[in-house]
C-alpha positions in Angstrom: 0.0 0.0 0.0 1.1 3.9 -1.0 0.3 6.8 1.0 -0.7 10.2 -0.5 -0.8 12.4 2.3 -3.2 15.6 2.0 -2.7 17.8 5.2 -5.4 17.8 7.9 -4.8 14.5 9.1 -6.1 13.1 5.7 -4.6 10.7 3.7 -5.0 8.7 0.4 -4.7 5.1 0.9 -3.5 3.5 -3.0 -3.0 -0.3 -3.2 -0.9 -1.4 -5.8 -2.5 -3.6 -8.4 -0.5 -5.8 -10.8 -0.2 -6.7 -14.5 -2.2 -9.5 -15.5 -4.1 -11.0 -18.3 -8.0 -11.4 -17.0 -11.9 -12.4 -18.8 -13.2 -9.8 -19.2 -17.2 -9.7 -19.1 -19.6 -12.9 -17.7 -20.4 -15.9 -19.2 -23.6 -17.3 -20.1 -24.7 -19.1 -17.8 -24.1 -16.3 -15.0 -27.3 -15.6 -13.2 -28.5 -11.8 -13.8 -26.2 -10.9 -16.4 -26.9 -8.7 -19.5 -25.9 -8.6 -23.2 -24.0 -5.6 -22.4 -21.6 -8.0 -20.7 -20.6 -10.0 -23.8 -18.6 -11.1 -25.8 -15.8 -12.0 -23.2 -12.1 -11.7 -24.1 -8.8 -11.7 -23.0 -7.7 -8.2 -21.8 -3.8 -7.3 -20.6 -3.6 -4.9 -17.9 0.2 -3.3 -17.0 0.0 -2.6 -13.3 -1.3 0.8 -11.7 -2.3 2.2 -7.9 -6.4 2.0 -7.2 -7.9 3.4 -4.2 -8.2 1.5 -0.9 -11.5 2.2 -0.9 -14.1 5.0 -2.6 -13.0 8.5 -2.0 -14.8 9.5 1.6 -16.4 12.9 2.3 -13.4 13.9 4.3 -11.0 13.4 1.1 -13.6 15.2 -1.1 -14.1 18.2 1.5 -10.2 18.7 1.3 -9.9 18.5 -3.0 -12.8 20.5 -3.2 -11.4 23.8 -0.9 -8.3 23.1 -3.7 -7.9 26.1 -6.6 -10.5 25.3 -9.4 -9.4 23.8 -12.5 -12.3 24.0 -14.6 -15.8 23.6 -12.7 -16.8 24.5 -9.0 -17.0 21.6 -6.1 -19.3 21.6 -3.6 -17.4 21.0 -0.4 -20.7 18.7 1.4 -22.8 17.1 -1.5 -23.6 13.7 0.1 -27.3 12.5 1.2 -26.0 10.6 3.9 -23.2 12.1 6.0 -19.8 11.2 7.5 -16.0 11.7 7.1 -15.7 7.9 6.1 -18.6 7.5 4.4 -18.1 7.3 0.7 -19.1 11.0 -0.6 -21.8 10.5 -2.9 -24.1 12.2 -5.3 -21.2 13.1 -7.8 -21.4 14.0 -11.4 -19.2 12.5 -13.6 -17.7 16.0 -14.4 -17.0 16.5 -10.8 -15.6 13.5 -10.2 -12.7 14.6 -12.9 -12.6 17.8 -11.6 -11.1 16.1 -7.8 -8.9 14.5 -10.5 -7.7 17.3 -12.5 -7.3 19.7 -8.8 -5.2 16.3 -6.9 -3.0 15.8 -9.7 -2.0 19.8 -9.6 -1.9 19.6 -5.9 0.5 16.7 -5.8 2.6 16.8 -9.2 1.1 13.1 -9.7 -1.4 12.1 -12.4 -5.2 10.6 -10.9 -7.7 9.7 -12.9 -10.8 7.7 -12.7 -10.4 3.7 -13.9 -10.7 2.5 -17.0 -13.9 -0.4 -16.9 -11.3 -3.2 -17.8 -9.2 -1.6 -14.6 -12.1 -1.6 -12.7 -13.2 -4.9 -13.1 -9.7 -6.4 -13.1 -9.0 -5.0 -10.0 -12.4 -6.1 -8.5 -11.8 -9.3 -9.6 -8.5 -9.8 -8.1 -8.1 -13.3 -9.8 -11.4 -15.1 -9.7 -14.1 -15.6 -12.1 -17.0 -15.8 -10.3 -19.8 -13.3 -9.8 -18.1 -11.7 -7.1 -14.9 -11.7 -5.6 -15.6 -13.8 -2.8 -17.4 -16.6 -4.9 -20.5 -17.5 -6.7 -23.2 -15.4 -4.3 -23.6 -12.8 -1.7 -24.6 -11.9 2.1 -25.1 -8.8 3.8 -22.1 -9.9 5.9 -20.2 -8.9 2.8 -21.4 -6.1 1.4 -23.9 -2.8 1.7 -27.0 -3.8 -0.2 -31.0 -4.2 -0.5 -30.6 -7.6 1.3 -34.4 -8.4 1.1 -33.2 -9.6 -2.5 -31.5 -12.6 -3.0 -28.7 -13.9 -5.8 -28.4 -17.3 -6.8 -28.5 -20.0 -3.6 -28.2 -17.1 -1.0 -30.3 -16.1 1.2 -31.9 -12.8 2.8 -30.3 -10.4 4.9 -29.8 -6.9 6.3 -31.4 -4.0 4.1 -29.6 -1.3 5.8 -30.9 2.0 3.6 -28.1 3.9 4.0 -24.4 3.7 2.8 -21.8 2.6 5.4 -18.3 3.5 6.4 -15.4 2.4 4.1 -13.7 -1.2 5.0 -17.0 -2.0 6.7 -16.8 -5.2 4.7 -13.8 -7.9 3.9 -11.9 -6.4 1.1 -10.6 -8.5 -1.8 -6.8 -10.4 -2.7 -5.6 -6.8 -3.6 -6.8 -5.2 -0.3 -10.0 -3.5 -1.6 -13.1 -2.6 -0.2 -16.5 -1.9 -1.1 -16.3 -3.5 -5.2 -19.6 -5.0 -4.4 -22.1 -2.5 -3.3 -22.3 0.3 -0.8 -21.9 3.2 -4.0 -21.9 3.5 -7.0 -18.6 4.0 -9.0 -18.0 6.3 -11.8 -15.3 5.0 -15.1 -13.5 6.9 -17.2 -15.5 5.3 -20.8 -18.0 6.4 -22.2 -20.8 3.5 -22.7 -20.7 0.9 -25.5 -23.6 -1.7 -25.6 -21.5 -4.4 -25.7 -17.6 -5.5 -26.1 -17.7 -6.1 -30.4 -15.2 -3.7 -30.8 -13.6 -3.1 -27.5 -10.0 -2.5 -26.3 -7.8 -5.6 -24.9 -6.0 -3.3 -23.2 -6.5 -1.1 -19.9 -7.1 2.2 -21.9 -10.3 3.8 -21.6 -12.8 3.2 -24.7 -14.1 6.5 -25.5 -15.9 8.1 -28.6 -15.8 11.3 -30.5 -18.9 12.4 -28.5 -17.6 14.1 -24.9 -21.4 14.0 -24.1 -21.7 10.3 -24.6 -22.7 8.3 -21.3 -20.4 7.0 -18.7 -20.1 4.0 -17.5 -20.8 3.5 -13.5 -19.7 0.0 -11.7 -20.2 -2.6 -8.2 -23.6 -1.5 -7.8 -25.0 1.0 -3.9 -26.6 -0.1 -1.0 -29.6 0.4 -2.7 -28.8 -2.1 -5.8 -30.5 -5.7 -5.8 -27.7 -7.9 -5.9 -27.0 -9.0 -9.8 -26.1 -5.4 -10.0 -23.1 -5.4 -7.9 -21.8 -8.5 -9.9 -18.0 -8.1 -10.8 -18.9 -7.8 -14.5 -21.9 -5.6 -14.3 -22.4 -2.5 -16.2 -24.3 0.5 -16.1 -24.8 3.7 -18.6 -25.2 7.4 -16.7 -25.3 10.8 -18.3 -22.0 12.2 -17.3 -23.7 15.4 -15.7 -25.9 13.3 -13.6 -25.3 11.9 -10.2 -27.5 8.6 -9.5 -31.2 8.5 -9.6 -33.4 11.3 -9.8 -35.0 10.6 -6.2 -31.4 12.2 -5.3 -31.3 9.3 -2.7 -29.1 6.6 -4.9 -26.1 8.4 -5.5 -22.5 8.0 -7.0 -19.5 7.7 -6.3 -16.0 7.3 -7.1 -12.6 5.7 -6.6 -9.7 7.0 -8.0 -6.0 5.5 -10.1 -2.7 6.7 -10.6 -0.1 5.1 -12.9 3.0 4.0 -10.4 6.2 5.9 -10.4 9.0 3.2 -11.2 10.8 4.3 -7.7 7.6 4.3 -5.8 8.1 1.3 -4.0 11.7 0.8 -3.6 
């Protein structure tokens, strides 16, 4: 794990994440899947940093007080509050903006994920549903447990999002993949992977207007949502469902310096 530190006590937590050649996508037979999610391939990722977790209201209150690079923050967006609660309700657009004002701040490139980053690093080496096998319990993860996914069973609905590594994190040390908050990428939306990248680069089109893509699924998801190889389009102006209540979130990359952990 690398350390960004931000002043005020607050800190960016980055887990390095290795090269690797993964599946991308779900296979047939995977309960709750859609076409979106097909064809699978082989996709080669060259290693990077990922957040530890999503980026919390305390993170985002520090970006947001930094100097503007193109578009205004609002320093306290989230419906549901706390300093380690995932911050929440976040356009697409804003979400790049934290980018855009941490990488000035600290000389070092952040971004949002690529999807085949994403799910590669939510994956951490299986191939099942989720990364801790072929179902899921409330004991695992923040969401509407009055559905159930494949043999599992009921369990909490809590209604609310909860703090970051509430849950078990994953073989890479991450938490939250599965459920809890939405999570922006940096592509825009294709409806499925005809023509996609094998690589970790973001597939985008000529149309900066184009939906996003958003990933793992909220606390307010039913469960084949928050599947490792689930995907969902969003405006990129938007910031979760028009209630206001569902929101979205983020979690943020950097590309490793070669020194970085020696």
């Amino acid at each position: 794990m690398w350390i960004e530190g931000l002043g005020e006590r607050i800190k960016l937590e980055m887990v390095y994440i290795p090269a690797g050649t993964f599946i991308m996508g779900s296979p047939g037979d995977e309960k709750g899947r859609q076409r979106n999610e097909e064809p699978r391939r082989e996709v080669t990722i060259q290693p990077f940093l990922m957040g530890r977790y999503t980026v919390t209201q305390a993170q985002w209150r520090y970006v947001s007080t930094l100097p503007r690079v193109q578009i205004d923050l609002a320093s306290d967006p989230s419906y549901f509050k706390g300093d380690l609660r995932p911050v929440e309700r976040i356009s697409w657009y804003e979400a790049r903006e934290f980018c855009a004002r941490l990488s000035k701040a600290t000389n070092r490139e952040y971004r949002l994920p690529s999807e085949s980053e994403w799910e590669y690093a939510c994956r951490a080496g299986t191939t099942t549903p989720f990364y801790f096998g072929e179902t899921i319990t409330t004991e695992l993860a923040n969401y509407d447990g009055s559905l159930v996914y494949g043999r599992g069973s009921k369990g909490i609905y809590r209604e609310k999002t909860t703090e970051v590594e509430t849950f078990p994190a994953n073989a890479y040390g991450l938490f939250d993949m599965h459920g809890n908050i939405w999570e922006w990428c940096a592509d825009h939306f294709h409806e499925n992977y005809k023509r996609a990248l094998r690589n970790e680069t973001a597939w985008l089109s000529s149309d900066e207007n184009a939906r996003r893509v958003i990933r793992g699924g909220s606390w307010y998801s039913s469960p084949k949502f928050c599947r490792s190889a689930n995907r969902t389009p969003l405006p990129p102006h938007e910031r979760g469902d028009p209630s206001g209540i569902e929101g979205t979130g983020f979690r943020i990359v950097c590309v490793p310096e070669s020194n970085l952990f020696q």
